[in-house]
N, C-alpha and C positions, 0 to 999 in steps of 0.2 A: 368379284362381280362389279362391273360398271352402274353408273347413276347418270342419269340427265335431270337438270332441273330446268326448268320452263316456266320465264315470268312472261305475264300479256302486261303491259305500261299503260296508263290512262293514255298515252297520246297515238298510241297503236301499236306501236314496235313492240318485239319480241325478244328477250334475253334467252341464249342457251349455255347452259354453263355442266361441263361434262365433268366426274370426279372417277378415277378407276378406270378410265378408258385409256389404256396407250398408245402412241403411235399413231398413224393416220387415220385410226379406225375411226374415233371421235370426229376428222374430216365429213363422214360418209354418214354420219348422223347430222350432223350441220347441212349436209346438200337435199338428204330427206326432208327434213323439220320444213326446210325452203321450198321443196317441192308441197311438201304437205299442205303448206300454208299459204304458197302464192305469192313468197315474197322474193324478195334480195338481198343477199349477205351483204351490206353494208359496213359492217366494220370486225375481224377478227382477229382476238388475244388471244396467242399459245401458251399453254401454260407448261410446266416441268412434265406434265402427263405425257406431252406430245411429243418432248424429246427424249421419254423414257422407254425402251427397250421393252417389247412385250415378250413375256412369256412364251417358248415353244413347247410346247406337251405331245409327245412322242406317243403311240398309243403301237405297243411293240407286238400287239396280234395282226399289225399291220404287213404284210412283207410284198417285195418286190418281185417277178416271175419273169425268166425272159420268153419270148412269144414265138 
């Protein structure tokens, strides 16, 4: 399970720093957090999360039918 952590800075700006989130998903919290807030991503660090391969989880009561 992923983590976001959210500093607010005396001078206004906003820190997001994601742990556990792989892949672009962490993107798609970064463009909420901005819509949330009203602001503008101004400056972003990817960190090894982002280039890390998420997890696929198969869920095999799943099946395909043709129609």
């Amino acid at each position: 399970m992923g983590k976001i952590k959210i500093k607010l800075n005396a001078d206004g700006s906003i820190e997001m720093e994601t742990k556990g989130i792989k892949g672009e998903k962490c993107l798609k919290y970064a463009d909420l957090l901005s819509k949330l807030a009203n602001i503008k991503i101004e400056k972003m660090e990817k960190t090894s999360d982002f280039y890390a391969n998420d997890d696929l989880s198969i869920d095999d009561s799943q099946h395909l039918r043709d129609n």
